[in-house]
C-alpha positions in Angstrom: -4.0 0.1 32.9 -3.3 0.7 29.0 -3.6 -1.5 26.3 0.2 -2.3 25.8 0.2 -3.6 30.0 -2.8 -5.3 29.5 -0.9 -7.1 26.7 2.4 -7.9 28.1 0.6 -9.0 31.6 -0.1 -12.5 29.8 3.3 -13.8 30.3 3.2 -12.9 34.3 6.2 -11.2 34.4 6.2 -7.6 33.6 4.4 -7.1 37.0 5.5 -7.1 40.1 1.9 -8.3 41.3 -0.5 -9.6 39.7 -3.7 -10.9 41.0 -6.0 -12.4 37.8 -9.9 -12.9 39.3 -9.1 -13.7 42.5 -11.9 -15.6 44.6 -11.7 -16.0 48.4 -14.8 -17.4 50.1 -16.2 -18.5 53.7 -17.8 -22.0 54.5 -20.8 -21.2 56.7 -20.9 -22.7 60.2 -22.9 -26.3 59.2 -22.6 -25.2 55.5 -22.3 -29.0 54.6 -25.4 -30.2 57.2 -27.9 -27.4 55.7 -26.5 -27.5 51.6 -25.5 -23.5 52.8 -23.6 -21.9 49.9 -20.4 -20.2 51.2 -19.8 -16.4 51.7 -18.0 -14.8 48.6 -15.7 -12.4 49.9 -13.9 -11.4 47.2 -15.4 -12.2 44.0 -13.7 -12.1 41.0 -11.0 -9.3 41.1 -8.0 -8.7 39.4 -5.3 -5.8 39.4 -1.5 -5.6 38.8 1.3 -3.3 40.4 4.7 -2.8 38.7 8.3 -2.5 40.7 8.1 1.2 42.4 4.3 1.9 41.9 1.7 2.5 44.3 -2.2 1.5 44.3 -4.7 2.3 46.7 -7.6 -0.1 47.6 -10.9 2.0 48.7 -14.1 1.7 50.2 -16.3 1.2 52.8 -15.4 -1.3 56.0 -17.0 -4.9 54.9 -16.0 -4.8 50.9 -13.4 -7.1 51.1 -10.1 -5.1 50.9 -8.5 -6.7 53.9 -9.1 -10.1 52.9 -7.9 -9.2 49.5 -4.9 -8.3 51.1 -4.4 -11.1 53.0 -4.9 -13.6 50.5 -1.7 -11.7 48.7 0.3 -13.5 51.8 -1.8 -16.6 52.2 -2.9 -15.1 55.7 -7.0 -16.0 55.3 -7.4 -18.9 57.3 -8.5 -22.5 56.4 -11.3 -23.9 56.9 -13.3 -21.3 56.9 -11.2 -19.6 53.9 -11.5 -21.1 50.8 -9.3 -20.2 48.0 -11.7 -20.7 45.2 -10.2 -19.4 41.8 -7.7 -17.4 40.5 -4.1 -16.1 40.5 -1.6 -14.3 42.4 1.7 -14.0 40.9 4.3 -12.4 42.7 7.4 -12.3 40.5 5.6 -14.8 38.2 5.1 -17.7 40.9 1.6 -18.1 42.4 1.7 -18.0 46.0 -1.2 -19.7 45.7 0.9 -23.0 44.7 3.7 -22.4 47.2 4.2 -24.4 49.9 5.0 -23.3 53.8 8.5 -22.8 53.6 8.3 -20.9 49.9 5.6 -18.6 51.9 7.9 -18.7 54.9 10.0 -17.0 53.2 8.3 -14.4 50.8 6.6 -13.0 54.0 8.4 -9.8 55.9 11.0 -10.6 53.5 10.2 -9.4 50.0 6.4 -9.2 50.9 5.5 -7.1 54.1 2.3 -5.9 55.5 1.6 -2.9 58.2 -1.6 -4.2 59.8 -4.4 -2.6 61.0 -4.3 -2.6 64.2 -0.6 -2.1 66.0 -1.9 -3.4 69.5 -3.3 -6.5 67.9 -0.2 -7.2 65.6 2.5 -6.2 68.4 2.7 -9.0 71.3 2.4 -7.0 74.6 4.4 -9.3 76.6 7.7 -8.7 74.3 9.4 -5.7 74.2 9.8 -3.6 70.8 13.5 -4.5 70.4 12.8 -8.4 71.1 9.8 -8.2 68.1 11.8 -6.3 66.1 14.4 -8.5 66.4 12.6 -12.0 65.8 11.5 -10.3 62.8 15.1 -9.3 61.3 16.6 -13.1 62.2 14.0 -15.0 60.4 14.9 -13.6 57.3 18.5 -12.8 57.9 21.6 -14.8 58.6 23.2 -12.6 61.1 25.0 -12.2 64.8 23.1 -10.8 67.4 24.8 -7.8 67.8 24.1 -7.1 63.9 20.1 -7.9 64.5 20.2 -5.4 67.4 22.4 -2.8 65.5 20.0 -3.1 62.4 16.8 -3.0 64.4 17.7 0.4 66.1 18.7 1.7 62.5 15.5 1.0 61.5 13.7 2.9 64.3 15.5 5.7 63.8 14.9 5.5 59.7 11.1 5.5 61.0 12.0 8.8 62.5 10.9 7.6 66.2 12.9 10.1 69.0 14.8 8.3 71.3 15.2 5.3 70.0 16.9 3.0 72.8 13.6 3.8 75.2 11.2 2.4 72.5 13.5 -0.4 71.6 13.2 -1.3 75.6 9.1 -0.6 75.8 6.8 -2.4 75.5 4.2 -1.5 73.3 1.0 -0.7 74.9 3.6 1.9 77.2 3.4 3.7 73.7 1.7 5.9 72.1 -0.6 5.4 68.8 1.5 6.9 66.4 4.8 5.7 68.0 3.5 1.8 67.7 2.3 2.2 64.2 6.3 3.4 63.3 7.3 0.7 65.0 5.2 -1.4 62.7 6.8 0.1 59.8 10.0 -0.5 61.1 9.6 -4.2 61.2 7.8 -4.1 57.8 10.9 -2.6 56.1 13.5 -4.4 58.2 14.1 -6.6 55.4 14.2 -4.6 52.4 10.6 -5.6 50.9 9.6 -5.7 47.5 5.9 -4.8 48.0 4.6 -3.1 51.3 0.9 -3.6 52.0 -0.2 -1.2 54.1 -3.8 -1.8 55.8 -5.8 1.1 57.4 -2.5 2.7 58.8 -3.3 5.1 60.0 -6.7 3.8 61.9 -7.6 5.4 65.4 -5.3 8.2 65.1 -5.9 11.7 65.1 -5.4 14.1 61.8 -2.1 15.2 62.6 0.2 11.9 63.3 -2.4 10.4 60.1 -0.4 13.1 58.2 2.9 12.4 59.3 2.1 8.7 59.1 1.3 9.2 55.5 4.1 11.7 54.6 6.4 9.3 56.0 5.4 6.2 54.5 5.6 8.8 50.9 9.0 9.5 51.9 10.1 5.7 52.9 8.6 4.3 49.4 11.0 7.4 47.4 13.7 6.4 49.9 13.9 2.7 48.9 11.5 2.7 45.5 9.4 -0.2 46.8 6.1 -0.5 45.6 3.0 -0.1 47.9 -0.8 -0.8 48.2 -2.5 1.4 50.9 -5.6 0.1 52.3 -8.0 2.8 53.3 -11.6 3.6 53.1 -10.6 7.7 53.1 -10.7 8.2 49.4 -8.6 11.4 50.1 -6.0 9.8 52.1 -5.7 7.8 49.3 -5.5 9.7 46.7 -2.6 11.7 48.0 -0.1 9.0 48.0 -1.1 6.5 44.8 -0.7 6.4 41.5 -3.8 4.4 40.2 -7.2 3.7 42.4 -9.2 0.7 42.7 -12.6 1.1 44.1 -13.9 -2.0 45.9 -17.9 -3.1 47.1 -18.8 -6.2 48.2 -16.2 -8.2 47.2 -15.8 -6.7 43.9 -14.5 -4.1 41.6 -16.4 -1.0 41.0 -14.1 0.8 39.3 -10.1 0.9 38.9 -8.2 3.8 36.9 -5.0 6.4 37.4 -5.6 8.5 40.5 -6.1 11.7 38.5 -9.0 9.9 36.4 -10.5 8.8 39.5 -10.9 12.1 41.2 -11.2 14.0 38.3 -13.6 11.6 36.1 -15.4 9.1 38.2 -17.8 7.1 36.7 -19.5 4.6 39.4 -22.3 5.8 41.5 -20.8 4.2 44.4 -17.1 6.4 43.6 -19.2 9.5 43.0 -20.6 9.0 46.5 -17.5 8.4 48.4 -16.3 11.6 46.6 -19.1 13.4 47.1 -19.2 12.4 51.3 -15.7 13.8 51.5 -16.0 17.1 53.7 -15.0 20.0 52.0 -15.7 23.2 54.5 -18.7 24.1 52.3 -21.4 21.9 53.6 -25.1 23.3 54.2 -26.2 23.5 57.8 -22.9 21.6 59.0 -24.5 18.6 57.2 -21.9 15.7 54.9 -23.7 14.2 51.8 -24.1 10.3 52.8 -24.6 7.3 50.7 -27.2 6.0 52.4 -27.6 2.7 53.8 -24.9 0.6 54.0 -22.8 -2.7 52.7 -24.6 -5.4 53.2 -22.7 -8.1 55.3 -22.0 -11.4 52.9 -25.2 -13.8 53.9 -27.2 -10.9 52.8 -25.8 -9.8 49.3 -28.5 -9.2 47.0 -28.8 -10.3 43.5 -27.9 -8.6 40.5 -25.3 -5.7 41.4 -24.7 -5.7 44.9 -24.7 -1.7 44.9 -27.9 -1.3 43.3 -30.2 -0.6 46.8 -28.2 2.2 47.4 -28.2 3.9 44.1 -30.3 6.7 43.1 -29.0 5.5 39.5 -30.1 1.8 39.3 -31.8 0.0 35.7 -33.8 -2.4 35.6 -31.2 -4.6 35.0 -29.2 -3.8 37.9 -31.4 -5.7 40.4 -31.3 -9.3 38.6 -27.8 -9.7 36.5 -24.2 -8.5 37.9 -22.7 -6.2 35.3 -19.7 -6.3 33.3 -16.5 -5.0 33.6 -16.4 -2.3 30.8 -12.9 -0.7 29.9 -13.4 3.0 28.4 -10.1 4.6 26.4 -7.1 5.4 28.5 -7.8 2.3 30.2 -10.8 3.7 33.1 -12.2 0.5 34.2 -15.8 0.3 35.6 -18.3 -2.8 36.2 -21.8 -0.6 35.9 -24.9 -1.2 33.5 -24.7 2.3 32.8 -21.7 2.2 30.7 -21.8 -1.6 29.3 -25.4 0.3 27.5 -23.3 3.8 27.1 -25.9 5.3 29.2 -23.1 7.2 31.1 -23.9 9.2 34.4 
């Protein structure tokens, strides 16, 4: 985030990850018979992470941090994706550029991604071990004894009890918590460079979301590889990550070091999600709420698409997007208020 990485980031390599204005869109349904414009998903946003590091991406359901994901691995869909600008450089290579088999084998190898949903990611007529399995051969060139060997190795470095049972289950026999470590067990079967973790710990109750968490924590110290964590819990977050990047709409609000975030936020929209977090104090049982909510892409409104929701909006927020505005020590936020050093 500092001048010197912003710098050295030109030459693509002293990142792990770097994604330079990234544009994903959506071609309408009869986009080409009615002149329809497509969707922008993402629109325009850029971030790095170095070897070891962790980012978070936050904010609300619908702002594009899944598909900003997914674009990372080439896993948005064409026709209706659309690739439409930008970069992703992965070791300095643009997986944008590679072809199938280069893809092939980034994926699950030095790329891997817990996704959001076990029961839709783990194939219910399969058991554990055979999934786990099929994950381990395509990326490793060894006997079948040795898969199985390293599968159950990995189940019990995911800390699941009784590890031959799951290995034989299938996985809607199991519970939530145990099918997202089985998730992470396939993730890191391979040794990954980057692990993109999306909503983990969705549909679970408090307690296995903390020992999701702490274990994932514990995993990334265990083999220093870097993370992103997915979430729209800005707390979650923020417990985990070294920097923050606040996402609406398909864009960057605002993108800094953890402690700046929490400490010093600047965007209305990051001073909402920190004031809705509950903190045993509320009035009458009541959370603070950022009212309305993110509208869906066909619907984004000129200007910046936060401004209906903002008890801060200018004038000029309802007819020109604003710029990205970097204050010292690197705090990055895209808000009128600041690119006129109005401030909050």
């Amino acid at each position: 985030m500092d001048s010197t990485k912003s710098s050295t980031s030109e030459a693509g390599a002293e990142h792990l990850l770097e994604v330079r204005d990234l544009r994903v869109y959506f071609a309408q349904h009869g986009a080409a018979q009615h002149g329809a414009l497509p969707l922008r998903a993402v629109d325009g946003v850029s971030f790095h992470i170095d070897k070891g590091g962790t980012l978070g991406i936050v904010g609300e359901s619908g702002c594009g941090k899944s598909v900003t994901c997914l674009s990372i691995l080439r896993l948005v869909q064409s026709p209706p994706g659309i690739y439409a600008g930008g970069e992703i450089l992965f070791d300095g290579q643009n997986t944008l550029d590679m072809d199938k088999h280069q893809l092939r084998a980034l994926r699950g190898s030095r790329i891997s991604m817990i996704f959001q949903e076990p029961m839709a990611a783990l194939n219910p007529v399969f058991t554990v071990g055979q999934q786990l399995t099929e994950a381990i051969r395509l990326h490793k060139r060894i006997s079948r004894p040795e898969t199985e060997a390293l599968a159950m190795d990995m189940l019990r470095h995911v800390r699941i009890p009784d590890a031959q049972r799951v290995f034989n289950s299938y996985a809607y026999t199991l519970s939530g918590g145990l099918r997202q470590r089985v998730l992470i067990a396939m993730a890191l079967s391979c040794d990954p460079d980057l692990l993109i973790a999306d909503e983990p710990t969705t549909a679970l109750d408090v307690t296995i979301q903390s020992k999701i968490m702490a274990l994932l924590r514990k995993l990334r110290e265990e083999t220093g590889m870097a993370v992103i964590l997915v979430s729209h819990d800005l707390s979650l977050v923020s417990e985990s990550v070294d920097e923050i990047l606040v996402m609406y709409s398909g864009r960057i609000c605002e993108y800094a070091g953890v402690d700046e975030i929490v400490r010093n936020p600047l965007h209305p929209y990051t001073l909402g999600l920190i004031a809705s977090r509950p903190s045993g104090k509320e009035r009458e049982g009541r959370l603070h709420a950022i009212h309305g909510a993110v509208p869906s892409l066909s619907e984004r409104p000129e200007g910046c698409p936060f401004h209906p929701r903002c008890d801060r909006a200018l004038e000029c927020c309802r007819s020109e997007a604003p710029p990205e505005v970097t204050l010292p020590g690197g705090h990055m936020v895209s808000c009128w208020r600041y690119s006129q050093g109005i401030g909050n």
